[in-house]
DSSP file (Angstrom, degrees, kcal/mol; ACC not computed):
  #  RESIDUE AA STRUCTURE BP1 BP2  ACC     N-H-->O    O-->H-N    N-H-->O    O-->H-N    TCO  KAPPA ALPHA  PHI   PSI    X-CA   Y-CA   Z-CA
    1    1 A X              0   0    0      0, 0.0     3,-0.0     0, 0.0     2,-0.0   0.000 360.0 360.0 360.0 131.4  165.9   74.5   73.5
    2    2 A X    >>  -     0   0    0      1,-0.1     4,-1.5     4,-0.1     3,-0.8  -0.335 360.0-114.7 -72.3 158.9  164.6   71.9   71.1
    3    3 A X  H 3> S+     0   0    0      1,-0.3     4,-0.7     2,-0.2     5,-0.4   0.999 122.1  49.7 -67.3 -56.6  161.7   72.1   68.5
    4    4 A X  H 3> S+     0   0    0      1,-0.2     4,-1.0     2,-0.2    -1,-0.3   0.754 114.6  47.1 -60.9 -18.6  159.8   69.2   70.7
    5    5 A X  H <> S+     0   0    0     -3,-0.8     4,-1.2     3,-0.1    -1,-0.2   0.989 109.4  53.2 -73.9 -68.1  160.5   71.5   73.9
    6    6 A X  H >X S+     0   0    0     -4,-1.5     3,-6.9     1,-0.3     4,-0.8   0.939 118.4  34.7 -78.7 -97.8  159.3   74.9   72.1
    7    7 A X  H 3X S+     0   0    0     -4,-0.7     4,-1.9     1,-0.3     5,-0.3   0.773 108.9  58.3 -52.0 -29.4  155.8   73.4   71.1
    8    8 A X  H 3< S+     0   0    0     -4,-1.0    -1,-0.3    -5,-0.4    -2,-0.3   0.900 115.2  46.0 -55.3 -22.3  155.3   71.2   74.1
    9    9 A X  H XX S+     0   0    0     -3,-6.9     3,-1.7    -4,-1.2     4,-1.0   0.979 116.1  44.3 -65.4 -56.0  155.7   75.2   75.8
   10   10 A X  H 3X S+     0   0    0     -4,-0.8     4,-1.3     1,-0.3    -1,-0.2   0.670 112.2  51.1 -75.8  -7.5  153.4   76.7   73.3
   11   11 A X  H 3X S+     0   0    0     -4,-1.9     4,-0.8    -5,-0.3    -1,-0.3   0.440 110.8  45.8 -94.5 -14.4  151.1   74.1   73.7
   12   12 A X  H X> S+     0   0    0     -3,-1.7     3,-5.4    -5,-0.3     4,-1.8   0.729 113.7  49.2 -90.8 -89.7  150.8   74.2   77.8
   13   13 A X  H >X S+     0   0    0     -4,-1.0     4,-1.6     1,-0.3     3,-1.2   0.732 111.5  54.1 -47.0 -60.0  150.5   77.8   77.8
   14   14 A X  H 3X S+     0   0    0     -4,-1.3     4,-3.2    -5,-0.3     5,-0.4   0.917 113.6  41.4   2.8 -71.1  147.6   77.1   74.9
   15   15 A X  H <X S+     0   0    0     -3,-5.4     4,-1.2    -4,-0.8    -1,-0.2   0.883 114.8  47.6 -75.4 -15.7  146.0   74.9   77.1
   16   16 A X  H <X S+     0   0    0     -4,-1.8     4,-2.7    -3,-1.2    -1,-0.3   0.983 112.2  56.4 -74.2 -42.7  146.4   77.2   80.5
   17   17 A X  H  X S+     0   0    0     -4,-1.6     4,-1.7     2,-0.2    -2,-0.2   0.833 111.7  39.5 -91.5 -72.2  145.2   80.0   78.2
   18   18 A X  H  X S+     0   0    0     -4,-3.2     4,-1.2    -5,-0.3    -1,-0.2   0.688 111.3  55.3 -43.4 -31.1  141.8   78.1   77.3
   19   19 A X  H  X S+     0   0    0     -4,-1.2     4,-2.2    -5,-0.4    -2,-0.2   0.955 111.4  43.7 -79.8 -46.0  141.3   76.9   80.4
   20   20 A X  H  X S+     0   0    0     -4,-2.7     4,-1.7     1,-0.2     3,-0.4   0.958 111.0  56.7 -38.2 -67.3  141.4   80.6   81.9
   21   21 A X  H  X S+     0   0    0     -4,-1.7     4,-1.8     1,-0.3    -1,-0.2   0.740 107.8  44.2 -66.9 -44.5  139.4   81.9   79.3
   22   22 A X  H  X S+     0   0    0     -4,-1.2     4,-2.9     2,-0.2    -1,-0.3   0.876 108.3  58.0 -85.4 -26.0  136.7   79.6   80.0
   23   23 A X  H  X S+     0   0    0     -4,-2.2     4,-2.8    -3,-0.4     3,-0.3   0.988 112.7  47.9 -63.8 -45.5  136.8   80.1   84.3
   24   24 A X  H  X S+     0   0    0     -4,-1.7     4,-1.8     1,-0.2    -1,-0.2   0.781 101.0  60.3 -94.4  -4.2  136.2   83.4   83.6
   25   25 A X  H  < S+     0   0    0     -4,-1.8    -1,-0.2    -5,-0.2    -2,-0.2   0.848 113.2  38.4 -10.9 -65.7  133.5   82.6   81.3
   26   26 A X  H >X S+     0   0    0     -4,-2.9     4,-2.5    -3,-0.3     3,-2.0   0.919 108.2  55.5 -93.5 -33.5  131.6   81.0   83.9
   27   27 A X  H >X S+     0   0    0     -4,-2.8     4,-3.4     1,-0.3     3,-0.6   0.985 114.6  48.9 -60.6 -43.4  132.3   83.2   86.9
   28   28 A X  H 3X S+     0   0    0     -4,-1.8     4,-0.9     1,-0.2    -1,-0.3   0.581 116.0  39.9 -41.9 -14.5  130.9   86.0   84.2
   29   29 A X  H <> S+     0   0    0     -3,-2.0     4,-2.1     2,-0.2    -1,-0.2   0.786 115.7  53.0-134.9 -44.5  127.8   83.8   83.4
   30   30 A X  H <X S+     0   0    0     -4,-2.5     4,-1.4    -3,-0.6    -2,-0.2   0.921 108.4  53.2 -64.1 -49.6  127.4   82.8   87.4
   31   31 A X  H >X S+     0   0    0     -4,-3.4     4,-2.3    -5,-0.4     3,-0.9   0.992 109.5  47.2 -54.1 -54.5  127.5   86.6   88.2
   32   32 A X  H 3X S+     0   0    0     -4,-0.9     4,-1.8     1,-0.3    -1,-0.2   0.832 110.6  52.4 -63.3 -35.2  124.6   87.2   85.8
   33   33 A X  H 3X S+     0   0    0     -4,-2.1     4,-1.4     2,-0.2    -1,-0.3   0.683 107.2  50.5 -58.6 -25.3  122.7   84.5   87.1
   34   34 A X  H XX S+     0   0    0     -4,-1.4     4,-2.1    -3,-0.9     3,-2.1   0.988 101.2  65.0 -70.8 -69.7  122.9   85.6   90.4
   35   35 A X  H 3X S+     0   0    0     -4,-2.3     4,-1.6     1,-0.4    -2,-0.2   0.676 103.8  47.9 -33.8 -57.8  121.9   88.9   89.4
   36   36 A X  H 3< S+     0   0    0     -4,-1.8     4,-0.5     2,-0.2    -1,-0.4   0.620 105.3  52.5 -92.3   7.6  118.9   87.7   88.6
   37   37 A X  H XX S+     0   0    0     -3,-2.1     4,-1.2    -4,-1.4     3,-0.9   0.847 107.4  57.4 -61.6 -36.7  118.0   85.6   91.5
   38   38 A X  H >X S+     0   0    0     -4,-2.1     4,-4.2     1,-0.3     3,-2.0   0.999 109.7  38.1 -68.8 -40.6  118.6   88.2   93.4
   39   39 A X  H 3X S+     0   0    0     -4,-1.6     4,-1.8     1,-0.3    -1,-0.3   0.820 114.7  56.6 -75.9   1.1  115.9   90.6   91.6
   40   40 A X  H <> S+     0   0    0     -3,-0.9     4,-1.8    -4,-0.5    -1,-0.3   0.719 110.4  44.5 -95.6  -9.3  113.3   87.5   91.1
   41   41 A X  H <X S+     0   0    0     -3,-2.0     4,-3.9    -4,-1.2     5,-0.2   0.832 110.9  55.0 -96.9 -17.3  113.4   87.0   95.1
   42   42 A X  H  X S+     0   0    0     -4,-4.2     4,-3.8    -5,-0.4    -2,-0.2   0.994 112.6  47.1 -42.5 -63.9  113.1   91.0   95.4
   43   43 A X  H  X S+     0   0    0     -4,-1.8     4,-1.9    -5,-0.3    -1,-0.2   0.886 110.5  50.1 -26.6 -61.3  110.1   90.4   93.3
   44   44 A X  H  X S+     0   0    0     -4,-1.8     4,-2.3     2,-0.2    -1,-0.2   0.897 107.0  50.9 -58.1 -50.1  109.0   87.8   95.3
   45   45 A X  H  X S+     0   0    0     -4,-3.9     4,-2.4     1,-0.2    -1,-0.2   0.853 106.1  54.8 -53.3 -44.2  109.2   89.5   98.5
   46   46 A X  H  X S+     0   0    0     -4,-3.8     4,-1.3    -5,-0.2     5,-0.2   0.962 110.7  46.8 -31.4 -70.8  107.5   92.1   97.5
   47   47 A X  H  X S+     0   0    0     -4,-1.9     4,-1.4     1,-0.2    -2,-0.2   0.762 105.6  54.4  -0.5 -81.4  104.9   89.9   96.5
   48   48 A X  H  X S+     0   0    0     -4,-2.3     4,-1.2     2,-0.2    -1,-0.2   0.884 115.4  47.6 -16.7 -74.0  104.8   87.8   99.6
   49   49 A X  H  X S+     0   0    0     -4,-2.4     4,-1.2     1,-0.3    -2,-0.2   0.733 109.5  50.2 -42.6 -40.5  104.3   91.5  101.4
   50   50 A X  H  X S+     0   0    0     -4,-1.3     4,-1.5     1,-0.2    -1,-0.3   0.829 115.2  39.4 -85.4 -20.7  101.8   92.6   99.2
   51   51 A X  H  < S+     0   0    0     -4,-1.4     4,-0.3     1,-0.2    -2,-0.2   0.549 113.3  56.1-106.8  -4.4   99.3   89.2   99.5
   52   52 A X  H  X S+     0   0    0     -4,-1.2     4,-2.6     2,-0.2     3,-0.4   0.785 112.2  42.2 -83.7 -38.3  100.1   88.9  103.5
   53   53 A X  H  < S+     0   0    0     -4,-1.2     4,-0.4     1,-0.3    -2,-0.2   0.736 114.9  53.2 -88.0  -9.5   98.6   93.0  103.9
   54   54 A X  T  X S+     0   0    0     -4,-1.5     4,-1.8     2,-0.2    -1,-0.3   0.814 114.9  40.2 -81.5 -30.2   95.6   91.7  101.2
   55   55 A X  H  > S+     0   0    0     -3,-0.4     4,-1.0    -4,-0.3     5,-0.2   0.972 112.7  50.5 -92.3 -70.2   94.9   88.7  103.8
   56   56 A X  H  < S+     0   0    0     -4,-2.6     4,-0.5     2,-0.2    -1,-0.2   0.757 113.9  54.9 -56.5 -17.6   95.3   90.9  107.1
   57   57 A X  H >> S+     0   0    0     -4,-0.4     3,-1.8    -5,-0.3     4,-1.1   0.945 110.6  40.7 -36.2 -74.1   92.7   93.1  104.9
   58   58 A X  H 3< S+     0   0    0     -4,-1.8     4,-0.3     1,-0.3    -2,-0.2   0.397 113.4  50.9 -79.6   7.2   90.4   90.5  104.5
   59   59 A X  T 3< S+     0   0    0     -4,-1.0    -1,-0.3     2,-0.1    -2,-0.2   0.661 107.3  53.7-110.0 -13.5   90.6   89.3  107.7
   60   60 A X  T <4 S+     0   0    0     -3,-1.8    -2,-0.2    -4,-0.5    -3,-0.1   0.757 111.8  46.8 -63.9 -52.4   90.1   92.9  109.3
   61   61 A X  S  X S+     0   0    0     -4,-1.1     4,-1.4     1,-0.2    -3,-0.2   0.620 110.5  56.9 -53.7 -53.1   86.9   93.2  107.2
   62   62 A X  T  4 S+     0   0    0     -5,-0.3    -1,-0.2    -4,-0.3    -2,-0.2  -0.053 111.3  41.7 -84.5  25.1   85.7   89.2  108.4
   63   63 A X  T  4 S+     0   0    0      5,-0.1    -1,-0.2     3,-0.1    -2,-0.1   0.376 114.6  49.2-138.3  -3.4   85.8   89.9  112.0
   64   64 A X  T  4 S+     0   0    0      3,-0.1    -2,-0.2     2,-0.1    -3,-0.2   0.771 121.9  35.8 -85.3 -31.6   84.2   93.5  111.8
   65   65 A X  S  < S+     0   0    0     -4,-1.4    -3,-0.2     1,-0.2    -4,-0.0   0.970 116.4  53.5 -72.8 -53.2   81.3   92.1  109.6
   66   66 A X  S    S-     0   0    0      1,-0.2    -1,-0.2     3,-0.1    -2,-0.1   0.823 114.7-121.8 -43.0 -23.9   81.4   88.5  111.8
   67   67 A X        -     0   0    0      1,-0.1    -1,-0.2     2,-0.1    -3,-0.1   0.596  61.2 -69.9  97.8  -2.5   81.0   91.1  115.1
   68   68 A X  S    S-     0   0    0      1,-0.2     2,-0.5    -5,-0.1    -5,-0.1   0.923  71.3-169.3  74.1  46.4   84.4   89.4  116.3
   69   69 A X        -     0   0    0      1,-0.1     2,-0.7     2,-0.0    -1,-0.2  -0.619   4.1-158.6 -62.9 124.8   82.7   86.2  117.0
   70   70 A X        -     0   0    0     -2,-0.5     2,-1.2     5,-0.0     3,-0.1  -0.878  14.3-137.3-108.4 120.3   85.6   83.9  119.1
   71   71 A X    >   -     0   0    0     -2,-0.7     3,-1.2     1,-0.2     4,-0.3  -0.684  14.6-160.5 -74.5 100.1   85.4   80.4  119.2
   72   72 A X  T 3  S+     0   0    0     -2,-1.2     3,-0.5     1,-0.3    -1,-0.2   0.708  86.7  61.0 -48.4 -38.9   86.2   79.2  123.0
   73   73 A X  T 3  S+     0   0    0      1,-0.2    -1,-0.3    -3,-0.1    -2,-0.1   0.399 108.7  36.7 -94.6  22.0   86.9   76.0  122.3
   74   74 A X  S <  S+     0   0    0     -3,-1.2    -1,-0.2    12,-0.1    -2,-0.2   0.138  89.2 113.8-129.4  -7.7   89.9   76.7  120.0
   75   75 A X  S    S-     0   0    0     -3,-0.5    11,-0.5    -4,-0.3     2,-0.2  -0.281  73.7 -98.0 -73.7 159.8   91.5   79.8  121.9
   76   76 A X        -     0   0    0      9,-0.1     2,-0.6    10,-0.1     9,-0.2  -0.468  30.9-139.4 -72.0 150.0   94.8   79.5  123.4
   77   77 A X        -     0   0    0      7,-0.6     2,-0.4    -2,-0.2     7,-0.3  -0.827   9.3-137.1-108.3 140.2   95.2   78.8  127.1
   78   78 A X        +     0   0    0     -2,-0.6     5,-0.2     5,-0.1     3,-0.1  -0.958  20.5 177.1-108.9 123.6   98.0   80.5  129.3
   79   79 A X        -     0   0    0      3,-2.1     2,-0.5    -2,-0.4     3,-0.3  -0.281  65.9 -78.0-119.6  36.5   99.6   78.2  131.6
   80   80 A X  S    S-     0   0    0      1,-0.2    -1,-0.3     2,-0.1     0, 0.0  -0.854 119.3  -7.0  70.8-109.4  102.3   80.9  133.3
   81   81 A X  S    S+     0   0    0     -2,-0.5     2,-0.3    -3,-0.1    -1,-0.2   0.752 126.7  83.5 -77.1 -20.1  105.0   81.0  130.4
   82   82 A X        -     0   0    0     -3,-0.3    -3,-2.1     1,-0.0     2,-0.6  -0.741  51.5-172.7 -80.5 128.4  103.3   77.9  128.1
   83   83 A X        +     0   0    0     -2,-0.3    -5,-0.1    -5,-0.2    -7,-0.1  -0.888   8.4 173.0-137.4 148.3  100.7   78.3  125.9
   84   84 A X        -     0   0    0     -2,-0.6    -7,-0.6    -7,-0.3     2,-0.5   0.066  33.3-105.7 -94.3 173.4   99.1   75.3  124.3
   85   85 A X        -     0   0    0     -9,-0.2    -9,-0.1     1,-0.1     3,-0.1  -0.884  18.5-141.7-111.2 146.8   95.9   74.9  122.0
   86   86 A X  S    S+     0   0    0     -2,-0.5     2,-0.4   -11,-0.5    -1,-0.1   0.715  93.2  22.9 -99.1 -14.5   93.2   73.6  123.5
   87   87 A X  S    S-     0   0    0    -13,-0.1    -1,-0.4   -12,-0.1     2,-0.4  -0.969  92.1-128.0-138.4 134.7   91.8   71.3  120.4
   88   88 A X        -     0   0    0     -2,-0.4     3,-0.1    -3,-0.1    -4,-0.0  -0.777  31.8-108.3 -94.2 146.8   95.2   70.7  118.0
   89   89 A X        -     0   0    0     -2,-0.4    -4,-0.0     1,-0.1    -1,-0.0  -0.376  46.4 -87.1 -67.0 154.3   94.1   71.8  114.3
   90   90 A X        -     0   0    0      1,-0.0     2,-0.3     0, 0.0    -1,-0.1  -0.268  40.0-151.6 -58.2 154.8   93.7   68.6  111.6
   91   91 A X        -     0   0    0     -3,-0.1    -1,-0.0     0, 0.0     2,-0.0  -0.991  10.4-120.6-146.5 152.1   96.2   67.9  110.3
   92   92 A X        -     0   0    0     -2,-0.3     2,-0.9     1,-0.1     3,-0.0  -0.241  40.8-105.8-101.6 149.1   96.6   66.0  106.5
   93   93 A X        -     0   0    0      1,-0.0    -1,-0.1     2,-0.0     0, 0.0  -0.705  44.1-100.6 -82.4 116.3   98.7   62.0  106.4
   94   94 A X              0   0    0     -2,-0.9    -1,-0.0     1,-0.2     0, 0.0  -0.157 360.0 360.0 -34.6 132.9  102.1   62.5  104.9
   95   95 A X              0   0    0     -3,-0.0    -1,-0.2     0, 0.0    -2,-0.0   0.006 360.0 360.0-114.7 360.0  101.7   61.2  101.1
C-alpha cells in the first residue's frame, strides 16, 4: 500500500469516526429532550385534571345556590337517536 492510500484510509475512517460520534451525540441530546416533554405534558395533565375538578366544583356550587334554574330555550331536544340544540351558541368571525 502506498503513503497516498494509507492516509486517504486514515482519513475516511477519521471522517466515519466524527460523523458517528456526533449521531450519537444527538440521539443522546434527542433522548433527553424527550424526557422532558414527556414530564412537562405529565405536568400538564395533571394540571388540566386539577382545573377541570375546580370548574365541575364551581359549577356544583352555581347550580345549588342558582336552585338549578334551566333555561328551556337552550336545552337539548331528543329526536329518537339525534340530538340537536335548539338556539346554536354565538359563535366569534374567524380573524
Amino acid at each position: 500500500m502506498t503513503f497516498e492510500n494509507e492516509t486517504v484510509a486514515v482519513g475516511a475512517i477519521s471522517v466515519v469516526a466524527v460523523l458517528i460520534w456526533s449521531t450519537i451525540q444527538i440521539w443522546k441530546r434527542m433522548r433527553a429532550i424527550d424526557a422532558q416533554i414527556t414530564k412537562m405534558q405529565k405536568e400538564i395533565d395533571i394540571l388540566q385534571m386539577h382545573e377541570s375538578r375546580r370548574l365541575m366544583m364551581d359549577l356544583k356550587t352555581n347550580s345549588k345556590v342558582e336552585g338549578q334554574k334551566i333555561n328551556p330555550d337552550n336545552g337539548p331536544v331528543e329526536t329518537g337517536d339525534v340530538v340537536r340544540l335548539i338556539k346554536t351558541p354565538p359563535t366569534t368571525p374567524a380573524q
